[in-house]
KOLMARMI-214741 format. One line per field, with one value per residue (C-alpha): x, y, z; residue number from 1. Coordinates in Angstrom, 1 decimal, decimal comma, padded with zeros to 4 digits. Example, Ala and Ser with C-alpha at 12.3 -4.5 7.8 and 13.67 -1.06 7.14 Angstrom:
% residues 2
c1 [012,3; 013,7];
c2 [-004,5; -001,1];
c3 [007,8; 007,1];
num [1; 2];
% end
This chain:
% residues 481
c1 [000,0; 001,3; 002,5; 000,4; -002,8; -004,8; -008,2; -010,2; -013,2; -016,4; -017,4; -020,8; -020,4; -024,2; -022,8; -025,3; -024,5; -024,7; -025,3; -024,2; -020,8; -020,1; -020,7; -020,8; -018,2; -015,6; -016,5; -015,8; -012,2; -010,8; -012,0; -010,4; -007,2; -007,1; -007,2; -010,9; -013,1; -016,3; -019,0; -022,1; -024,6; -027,8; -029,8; -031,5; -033,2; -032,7; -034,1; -032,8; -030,3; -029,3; -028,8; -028,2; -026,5; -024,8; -021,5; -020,1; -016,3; -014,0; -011,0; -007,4; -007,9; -009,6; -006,6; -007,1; -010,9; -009,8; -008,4; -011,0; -012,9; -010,8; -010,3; -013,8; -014,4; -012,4; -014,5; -016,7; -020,4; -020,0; -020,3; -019,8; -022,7; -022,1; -020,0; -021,1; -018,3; -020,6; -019,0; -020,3; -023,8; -024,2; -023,2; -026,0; -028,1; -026,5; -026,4; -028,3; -032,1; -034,8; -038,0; -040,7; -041,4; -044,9; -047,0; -049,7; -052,2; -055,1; -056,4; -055,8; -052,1; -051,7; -052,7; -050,9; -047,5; -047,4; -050,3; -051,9; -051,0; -047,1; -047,8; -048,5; -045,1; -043,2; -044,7; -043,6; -039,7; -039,9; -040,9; -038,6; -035,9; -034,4; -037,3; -035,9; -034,1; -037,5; -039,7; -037,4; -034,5; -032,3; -031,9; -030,6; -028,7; -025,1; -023,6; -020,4; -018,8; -016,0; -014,2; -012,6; -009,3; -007,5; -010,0; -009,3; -005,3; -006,8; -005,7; -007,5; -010,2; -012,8; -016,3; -018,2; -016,1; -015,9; -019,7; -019,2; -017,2; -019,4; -022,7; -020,7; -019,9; -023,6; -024,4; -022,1; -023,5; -027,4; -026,4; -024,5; -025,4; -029,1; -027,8; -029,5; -026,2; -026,3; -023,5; -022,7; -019,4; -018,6; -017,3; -015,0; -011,2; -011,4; -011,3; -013,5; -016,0; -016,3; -016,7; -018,9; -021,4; -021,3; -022,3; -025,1; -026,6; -025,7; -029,6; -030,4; -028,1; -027,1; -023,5; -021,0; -018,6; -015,4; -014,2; -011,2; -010,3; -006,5; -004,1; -002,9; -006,5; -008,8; -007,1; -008,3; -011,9; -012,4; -011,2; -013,1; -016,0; -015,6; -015,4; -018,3; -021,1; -023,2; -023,0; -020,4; -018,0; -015,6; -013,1; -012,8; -009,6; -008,2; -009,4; -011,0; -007,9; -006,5; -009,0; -009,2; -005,2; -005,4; -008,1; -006,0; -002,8; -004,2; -004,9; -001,1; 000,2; -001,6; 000,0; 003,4; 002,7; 004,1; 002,9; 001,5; 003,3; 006,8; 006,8; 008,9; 006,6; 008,0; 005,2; 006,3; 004,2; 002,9; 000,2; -003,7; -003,8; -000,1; -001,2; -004,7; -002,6; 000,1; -002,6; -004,8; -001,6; -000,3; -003,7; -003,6; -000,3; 002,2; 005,1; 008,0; 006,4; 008,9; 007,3; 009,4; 008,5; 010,4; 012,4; 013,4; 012,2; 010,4; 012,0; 012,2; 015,8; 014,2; 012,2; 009,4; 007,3; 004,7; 003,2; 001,6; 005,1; 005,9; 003,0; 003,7; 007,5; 006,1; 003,8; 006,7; 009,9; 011,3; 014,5; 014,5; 015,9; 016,9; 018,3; 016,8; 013,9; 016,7; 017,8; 014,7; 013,7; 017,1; 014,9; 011,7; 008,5; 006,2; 006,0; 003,2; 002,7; 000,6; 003,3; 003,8; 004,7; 008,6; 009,3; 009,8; 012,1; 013,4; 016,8; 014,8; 012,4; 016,0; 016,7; 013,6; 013,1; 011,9; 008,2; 008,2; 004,3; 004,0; 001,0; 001,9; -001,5; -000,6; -003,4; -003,4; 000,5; 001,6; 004,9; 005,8; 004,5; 003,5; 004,3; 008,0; 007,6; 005,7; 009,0; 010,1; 007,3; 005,0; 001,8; 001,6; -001,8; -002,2; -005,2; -006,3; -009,1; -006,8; -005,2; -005,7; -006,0; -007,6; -007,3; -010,8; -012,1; -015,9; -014,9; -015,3; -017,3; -020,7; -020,8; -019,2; -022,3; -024,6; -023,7; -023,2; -027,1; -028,2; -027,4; -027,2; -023,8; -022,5; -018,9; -016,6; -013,9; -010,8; -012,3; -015,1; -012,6; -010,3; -013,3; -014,7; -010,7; -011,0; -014,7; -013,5; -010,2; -012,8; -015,1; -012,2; -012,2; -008,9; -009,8; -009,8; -007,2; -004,3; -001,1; -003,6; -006,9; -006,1; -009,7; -013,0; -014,1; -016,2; -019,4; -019,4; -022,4; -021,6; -019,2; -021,3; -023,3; -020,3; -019,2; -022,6; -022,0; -018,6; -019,5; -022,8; -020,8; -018,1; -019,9; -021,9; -018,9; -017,1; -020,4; -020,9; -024,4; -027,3; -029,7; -031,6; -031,7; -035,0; -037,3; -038,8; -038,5; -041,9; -043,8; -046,6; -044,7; -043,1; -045,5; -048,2; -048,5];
c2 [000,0; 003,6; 005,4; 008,3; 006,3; 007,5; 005,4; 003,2; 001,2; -000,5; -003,7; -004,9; -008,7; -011,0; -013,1; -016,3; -016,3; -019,5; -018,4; -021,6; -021,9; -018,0; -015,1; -011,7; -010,3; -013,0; -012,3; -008,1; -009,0; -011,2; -008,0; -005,4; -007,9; -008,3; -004,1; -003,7; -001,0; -001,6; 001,3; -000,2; -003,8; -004,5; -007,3; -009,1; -011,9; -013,5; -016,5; -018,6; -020,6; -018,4; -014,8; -012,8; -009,8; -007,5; -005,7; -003,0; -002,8; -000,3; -001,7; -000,5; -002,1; -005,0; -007,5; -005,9; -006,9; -010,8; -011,2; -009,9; -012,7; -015,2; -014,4; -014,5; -017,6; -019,6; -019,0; -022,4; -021,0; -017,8; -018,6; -015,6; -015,6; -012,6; -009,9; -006,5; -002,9; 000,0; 001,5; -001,9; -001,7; 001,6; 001,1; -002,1; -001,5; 001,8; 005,2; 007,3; 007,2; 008,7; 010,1; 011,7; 015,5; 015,4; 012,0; 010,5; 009,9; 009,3; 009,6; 013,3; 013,5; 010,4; 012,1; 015,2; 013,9; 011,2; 010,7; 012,3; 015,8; 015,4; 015,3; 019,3; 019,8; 017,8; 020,0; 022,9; 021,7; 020,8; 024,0; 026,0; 023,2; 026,1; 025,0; 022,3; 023,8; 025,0; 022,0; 018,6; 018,1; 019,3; 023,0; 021,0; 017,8; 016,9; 013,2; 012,5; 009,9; 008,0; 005,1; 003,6; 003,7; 006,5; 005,8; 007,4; 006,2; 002,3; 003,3; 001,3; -000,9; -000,5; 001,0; -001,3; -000,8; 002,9; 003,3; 003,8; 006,3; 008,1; 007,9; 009,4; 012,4; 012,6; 012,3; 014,9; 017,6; 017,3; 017,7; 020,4; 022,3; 021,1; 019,3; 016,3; 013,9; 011,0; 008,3; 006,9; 004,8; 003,4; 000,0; 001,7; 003,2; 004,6; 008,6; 008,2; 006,0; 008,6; 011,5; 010,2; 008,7; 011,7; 013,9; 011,3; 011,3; 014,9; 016,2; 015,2; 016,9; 020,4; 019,9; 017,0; 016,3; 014,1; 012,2; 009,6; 009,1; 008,8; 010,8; 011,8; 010,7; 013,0; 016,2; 015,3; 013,8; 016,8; 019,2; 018,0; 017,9; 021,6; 022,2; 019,7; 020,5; 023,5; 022,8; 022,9; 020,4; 020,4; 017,1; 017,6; 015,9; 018,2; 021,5; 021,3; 020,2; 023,2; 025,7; 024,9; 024,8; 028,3; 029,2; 028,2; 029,9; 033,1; 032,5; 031,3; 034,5; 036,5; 035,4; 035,2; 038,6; 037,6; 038,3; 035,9; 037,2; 037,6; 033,7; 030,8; 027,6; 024,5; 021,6; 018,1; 015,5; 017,0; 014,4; 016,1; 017,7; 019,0; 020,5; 022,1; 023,2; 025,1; 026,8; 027,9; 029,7; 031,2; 032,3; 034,0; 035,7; 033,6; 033,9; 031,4; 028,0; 024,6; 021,9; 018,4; 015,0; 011,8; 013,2; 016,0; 020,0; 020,1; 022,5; 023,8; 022,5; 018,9; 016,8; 014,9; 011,5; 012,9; 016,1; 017,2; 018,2; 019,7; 022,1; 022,1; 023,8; 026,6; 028,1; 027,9; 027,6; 031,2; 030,5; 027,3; 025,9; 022,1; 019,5; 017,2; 018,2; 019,3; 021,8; 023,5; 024,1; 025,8; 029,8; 028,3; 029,9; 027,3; 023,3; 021,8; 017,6; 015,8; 012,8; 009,9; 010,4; 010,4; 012,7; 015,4; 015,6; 017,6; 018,6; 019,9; 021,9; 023,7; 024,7; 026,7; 030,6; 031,8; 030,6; 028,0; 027,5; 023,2; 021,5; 017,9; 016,9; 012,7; 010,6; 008,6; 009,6; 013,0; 013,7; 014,7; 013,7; 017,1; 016,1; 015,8; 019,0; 020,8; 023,0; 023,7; 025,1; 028,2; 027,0; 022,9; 021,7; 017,6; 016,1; 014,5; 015,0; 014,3; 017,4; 020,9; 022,5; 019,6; 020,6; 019,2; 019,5; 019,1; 022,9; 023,9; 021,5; 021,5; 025,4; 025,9; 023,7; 025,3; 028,6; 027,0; 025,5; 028,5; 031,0; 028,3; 029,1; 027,3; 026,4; 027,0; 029,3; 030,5; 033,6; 031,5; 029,1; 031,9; 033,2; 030,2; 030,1; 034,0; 033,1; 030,1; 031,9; 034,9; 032,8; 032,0; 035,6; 037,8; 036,6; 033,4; 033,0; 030,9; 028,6; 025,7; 027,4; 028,5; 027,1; 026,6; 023,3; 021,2; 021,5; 025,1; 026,2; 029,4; 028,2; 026,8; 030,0; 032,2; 030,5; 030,1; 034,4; 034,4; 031,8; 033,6; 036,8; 035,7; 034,3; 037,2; 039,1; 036,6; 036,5; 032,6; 032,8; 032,3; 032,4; 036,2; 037,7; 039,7; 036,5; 034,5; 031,0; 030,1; 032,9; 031,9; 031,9; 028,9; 027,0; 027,4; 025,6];
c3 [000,0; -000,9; 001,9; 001,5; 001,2; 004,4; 002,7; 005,0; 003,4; 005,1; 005,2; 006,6; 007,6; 008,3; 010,8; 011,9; 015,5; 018,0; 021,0; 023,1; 021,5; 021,1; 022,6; 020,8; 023,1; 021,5; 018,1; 019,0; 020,6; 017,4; 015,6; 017,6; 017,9; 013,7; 014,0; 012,6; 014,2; 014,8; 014,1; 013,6; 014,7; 013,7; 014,4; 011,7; 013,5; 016,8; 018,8; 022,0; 020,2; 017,6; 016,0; 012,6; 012,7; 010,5; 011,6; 010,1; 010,1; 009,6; 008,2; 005,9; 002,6; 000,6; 002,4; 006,2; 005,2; 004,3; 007,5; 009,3; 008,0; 008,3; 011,9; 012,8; 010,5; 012,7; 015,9; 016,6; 016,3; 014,2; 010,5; 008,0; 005,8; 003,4; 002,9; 001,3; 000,9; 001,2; -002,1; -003,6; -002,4; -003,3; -006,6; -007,2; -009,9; -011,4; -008,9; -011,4; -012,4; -014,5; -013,3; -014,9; -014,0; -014,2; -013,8; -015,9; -014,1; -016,5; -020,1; -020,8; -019,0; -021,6; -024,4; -024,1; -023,0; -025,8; -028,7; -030,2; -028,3; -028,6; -032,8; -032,0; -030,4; -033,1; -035,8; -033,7; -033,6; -036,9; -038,0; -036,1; -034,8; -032,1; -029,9; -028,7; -026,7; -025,0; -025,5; -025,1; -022,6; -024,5; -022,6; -019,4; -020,9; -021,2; -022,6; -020,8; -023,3; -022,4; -024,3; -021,2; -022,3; -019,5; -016,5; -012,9; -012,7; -014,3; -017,4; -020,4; -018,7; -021,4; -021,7; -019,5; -016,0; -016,8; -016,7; -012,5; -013,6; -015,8; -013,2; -010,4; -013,0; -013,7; -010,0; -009,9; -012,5; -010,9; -007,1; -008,1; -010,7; -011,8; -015,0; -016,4; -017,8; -019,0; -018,6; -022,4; -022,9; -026,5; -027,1; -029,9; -029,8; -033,0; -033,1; -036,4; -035,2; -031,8; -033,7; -036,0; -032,8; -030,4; -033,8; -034,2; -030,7; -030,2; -031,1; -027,9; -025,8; -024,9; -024,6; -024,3; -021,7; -023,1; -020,0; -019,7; -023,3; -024,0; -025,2; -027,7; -029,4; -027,4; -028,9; -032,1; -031,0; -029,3; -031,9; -034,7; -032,3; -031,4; -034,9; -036,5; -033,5; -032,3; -028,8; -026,0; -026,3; -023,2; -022,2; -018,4; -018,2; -019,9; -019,1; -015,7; -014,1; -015,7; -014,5; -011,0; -011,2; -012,7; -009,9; -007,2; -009,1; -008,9; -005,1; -004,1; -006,5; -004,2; -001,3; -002,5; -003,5; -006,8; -010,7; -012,7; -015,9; -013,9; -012,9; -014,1; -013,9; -015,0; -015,4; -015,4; -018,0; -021,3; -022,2; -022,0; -018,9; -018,7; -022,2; -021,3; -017,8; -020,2; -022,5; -019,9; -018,6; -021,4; -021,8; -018,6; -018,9; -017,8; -020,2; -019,0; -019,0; -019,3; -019,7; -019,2; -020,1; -020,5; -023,0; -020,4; -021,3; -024,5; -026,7; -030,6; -031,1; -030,8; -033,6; -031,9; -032,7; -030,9; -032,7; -029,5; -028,2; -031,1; -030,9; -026,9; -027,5; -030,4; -027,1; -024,5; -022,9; -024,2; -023,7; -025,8; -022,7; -022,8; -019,7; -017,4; -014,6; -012,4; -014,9; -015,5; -011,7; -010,7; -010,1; -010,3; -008,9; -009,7; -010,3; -011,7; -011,7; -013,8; -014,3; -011,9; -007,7; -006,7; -009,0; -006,9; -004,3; -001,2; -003,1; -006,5; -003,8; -002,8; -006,3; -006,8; -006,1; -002,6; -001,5; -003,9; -005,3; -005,5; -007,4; -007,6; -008,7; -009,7; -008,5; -006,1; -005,0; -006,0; -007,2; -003,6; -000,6; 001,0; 004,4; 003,1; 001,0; 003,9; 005,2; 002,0; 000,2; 000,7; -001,0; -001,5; -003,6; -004,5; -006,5; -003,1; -000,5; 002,8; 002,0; 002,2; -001,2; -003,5; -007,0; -008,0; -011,5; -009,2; -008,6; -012,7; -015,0; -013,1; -012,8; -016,4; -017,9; -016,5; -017,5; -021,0; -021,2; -019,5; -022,1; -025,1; -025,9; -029,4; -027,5; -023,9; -025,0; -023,3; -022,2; -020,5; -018,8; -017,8; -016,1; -014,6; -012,6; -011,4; -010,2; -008,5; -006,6; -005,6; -003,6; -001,0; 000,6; 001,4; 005,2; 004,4; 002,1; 003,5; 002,8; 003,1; 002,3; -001,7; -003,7; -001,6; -001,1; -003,5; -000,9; -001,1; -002,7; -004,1; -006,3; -009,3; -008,6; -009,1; -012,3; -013,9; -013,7; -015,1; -017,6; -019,0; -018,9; -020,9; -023,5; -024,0; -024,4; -026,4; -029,1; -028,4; -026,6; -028,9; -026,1; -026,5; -022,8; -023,3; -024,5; -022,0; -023,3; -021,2; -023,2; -025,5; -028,5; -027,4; -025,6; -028,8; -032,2];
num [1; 2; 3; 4; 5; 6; 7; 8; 9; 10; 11; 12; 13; 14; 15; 16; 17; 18; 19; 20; 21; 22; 23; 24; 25; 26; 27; 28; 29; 30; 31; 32; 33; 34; 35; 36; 37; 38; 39; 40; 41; 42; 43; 44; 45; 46; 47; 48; 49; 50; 51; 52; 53; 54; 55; 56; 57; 58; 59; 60; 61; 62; 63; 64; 65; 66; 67; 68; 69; 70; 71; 72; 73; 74; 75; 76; 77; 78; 79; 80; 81; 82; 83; 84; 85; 86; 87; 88; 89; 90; 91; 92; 93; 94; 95; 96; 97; 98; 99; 100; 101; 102; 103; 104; 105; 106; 107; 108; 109; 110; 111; 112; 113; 114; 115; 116; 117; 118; 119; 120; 121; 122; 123; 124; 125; 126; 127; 128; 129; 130; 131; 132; 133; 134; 135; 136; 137; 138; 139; 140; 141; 142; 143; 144; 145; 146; 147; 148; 149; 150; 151; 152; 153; 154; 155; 156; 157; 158; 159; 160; 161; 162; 163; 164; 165; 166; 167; 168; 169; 170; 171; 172; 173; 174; 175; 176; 177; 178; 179; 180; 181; 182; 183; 184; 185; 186; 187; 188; 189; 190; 191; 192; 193; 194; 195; 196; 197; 198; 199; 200; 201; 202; 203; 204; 205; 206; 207; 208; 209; 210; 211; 212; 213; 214; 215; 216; 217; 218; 219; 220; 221; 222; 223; 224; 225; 226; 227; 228; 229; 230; 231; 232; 233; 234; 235; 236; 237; 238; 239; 240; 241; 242; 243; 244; 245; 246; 247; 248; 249; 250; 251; 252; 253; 254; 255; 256; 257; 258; 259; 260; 261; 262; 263; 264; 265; 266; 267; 268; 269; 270; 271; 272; 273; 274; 275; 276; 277; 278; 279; 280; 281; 282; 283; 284; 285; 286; 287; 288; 289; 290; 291; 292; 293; 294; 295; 296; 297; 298; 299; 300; 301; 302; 303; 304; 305; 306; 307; 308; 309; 310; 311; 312; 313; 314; 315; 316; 317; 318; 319; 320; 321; 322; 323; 324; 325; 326; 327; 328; 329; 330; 331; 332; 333; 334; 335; 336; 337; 338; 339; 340; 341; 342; 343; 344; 345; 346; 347; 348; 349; 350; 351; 352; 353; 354; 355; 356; 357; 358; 359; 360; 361; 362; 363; 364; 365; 366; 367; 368; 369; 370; 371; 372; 373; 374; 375; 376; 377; 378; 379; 380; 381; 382; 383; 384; 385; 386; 387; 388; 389; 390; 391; 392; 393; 394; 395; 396; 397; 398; 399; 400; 401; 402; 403; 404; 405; 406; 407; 408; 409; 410; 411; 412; 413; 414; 415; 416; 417; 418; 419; 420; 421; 422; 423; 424; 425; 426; 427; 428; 429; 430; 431; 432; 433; 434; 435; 436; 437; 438; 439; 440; 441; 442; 443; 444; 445; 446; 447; 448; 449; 450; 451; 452; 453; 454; 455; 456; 457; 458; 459; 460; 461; 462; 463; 464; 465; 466; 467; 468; 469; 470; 471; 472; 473; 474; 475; 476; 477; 478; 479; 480; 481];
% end
């Protein structure tokens, strides 16, 4: 197990107790001796003889669970009849649903949502197919589409054990943000064959959200997509992780007291995040960006296999500077991970400017483990929720959709994104900005209200919202044939 791993798991054991041979008092002490941690009993039936209960454990991992088990198993009169994880049973039977918004109750609520009274709103579409958006679900509706192959840190486990995946994210857009999405994975790696089926199904949907398709395929899928369709298109992998990195940026600038376009970042891994991370900052001024990958910096004095690196080196590194990690960090204000934990260490920390600014944002082990980089760092972020300043892509894509759907904007530009991190980095106030405290957390609500404002703004400004402020979609016009 990883030495930053802090994870605990639950397990609910039905245990058919004998009461003659065992008491429940022996069954709690081979628990507490095996180092589970009882939190919850429940009796399921019980008689003279005999009793069902369920016990809920606390324990490390999938193997502290086995032993568990197999410690209680050997006690005469205690017979383990099931096990269940409480990630597992929440997970039975898919964690997403759909329910009507209005019932049918009899003939009439029959007729008018389906035949013959739909025909009227068909006609209506047809005629004018902007209504849509007004009549069918497509004003709230986003497809996240996966193909399985770059899933969580699993890498390429196929469509079918993504789906999990994919609900949580549509869990995620209606608790937060209202959003209706829908959880579609393709059984298909071909960038073609994507393209061509998210363009098919896309009438449905207000925007699509690209999630966990590999690189260096989901620059093209999603470019030809932005291109081909009239609706947001938006791979989170991508550019979430490099909004909220931007947001909390802007936040760790402030209390270094240093500026944004005077910085030297150097951002280790330049696959599809490390390459939305160095856009978005360009974007936002930052001028000295090196980005390294296994090849070491990424610069124009190099050919590369990969044509994403070439395009990469023609946005950064300046000074066309070459050399290993260790090379590029010597005066450095900023690091940035997306790569693979242990690549960071104490003595690279030492090379960089004063209040060094570290996001090692590998999951589930950053490229540092912040407890080492603690004393040697002003502002430390990580990808992780056990510690302070999570870099959460849950921050951005809920509240950047719903702007999106709200004003029926044709795309999420750079100007919307860039605005989506400055709303983010505002909701943590000057009194409660902090070393540890740099982006608010996930739970706070008036973050996907703040970016919904930034996002509609932007659009507005940037001439990609279609939707026209001073009609009222409910009006009769669009509620009558």
């Amino acid at each position: 197990m990883s030495q930053l791993s802090k994870a605990s798991m639950n397990i609910i054991i039905r245990l058919h107790i004998q009461k003659n041979l065992v008491s429940f008092s022996d069954i709690a002490k081979v628990i507490g001796e095996t180092g589970g941690d009882i939190i919850g009993i429940d009796v399921i039936s019980t008689g003279k003889t005999q009793t069902i209960r369920d016990i809920t454990i606390t324990v490390k991992n999938k193997q502290h669970g086995q032993l568990v088990m197999d410690s209680i198993s050997v006690l005469e009169g205690a017979k383990v009849i099931s096990v269940s994880d409480r990630t597992f049973l929440l997970h039975i039977g898919g964690k997403i649903e759909i329910t009507p918004k209005n019932p049918i109750k009899n003939r009439d609520d029959l007729s008018r949502v389906y035949t013959p009274g739909v025909a009227q709103v068909c006609h209506a579409i047809a005629d004018e197919p902007v209504k849509a958006h007004s009549l069918t679900i497509k004003r709230n509706t986003v497809a996240v589409i996966s193909d399985g192959t770059a899933v969580l840190g699993l890498g390429d486990i196929g469509p079918l054990a993504a789906m999990p995946v994919m609900e949580g994210k549509a869990m995620l857009f209606k608790q937060m943000a209202g959003v209706d999405a829908f959880p579609i994975c393709l059984d298909t790696k071909d960038p073609e064959e994507i393209i061509r089926i998210t363009k098919a199904i896309a009438p449905a949907f207000g925007g699509i959200n690209l999630e966990d398709i590999s690189s260096p395929r989901c620059f093209e899928i999603e470019e030809r997509l932005k291109q081909e369709l009239d609706i947001p298109v938006f791979h989170d992998d991508q550019h979430g992780t490099a909004v909220v990195l931007l947001a909390g940026l802007y936040n760790a600038l402030k209390l270094t007291g240093k500026k944004i376009e005077s910085i030297k970042v150097v951002l280790n891994g330049v696959g599809a995040a490390g390459t939305a991370c160095a856009k978005m900052l360009v974007a936002a001024g930052v001028r000295n960006i090196i980005g390294v990958d296994r090849a070491g910096a990424i610069h124009r004095n190099e050919t590369y296999d990969n044509p994403n690196w070439t395009t990469f080196a023609n946005i950064t590194n300046p000074d066309n500077i070459s050399g290993s990690l260790s090379d590029c960090l010597i005066g450095a204000d900023v690091f940035i991970g997306v790569s693979a934990p242990g690549i960071l260490n104490v003595s690279h920390l030492k090379m960089m400017a004063a209040d060094p600014i570290v996001f090692a944002l590998a999951n589930p082990d950053p490229e540092i483990n912040p407890d080492l980089a603690e004393p040697y760092v002003r502002v430390m972020a990580t990808g992780r929720s056990d510690y302070p300043n999570q870099i959460n892509n849950v921050l951005c894509f809920p509240g950047i959709f719903r702007g999106a759907l709200d004003c029926r904007a044709s795309e999420i530009n750079e100007e919307m994104k860039i605005a989506t991190a400055k709303a983010i980095a505002d909701v943590v106030s000057n009194d409660e900005l902090s070393e540890t405290y740099i982006v608010p957390s996930v739970f706070n609500q008036k973050v996907v209200e703040k970016v919904r404002e930034a996002v509609v703004k932007a659009a507005y400004e940037t001439g990609v919202a279609r939707k026209d402020l001073l009609k009222d979609e409910n009006s009769k016009e669009f509620i009558t044939s």
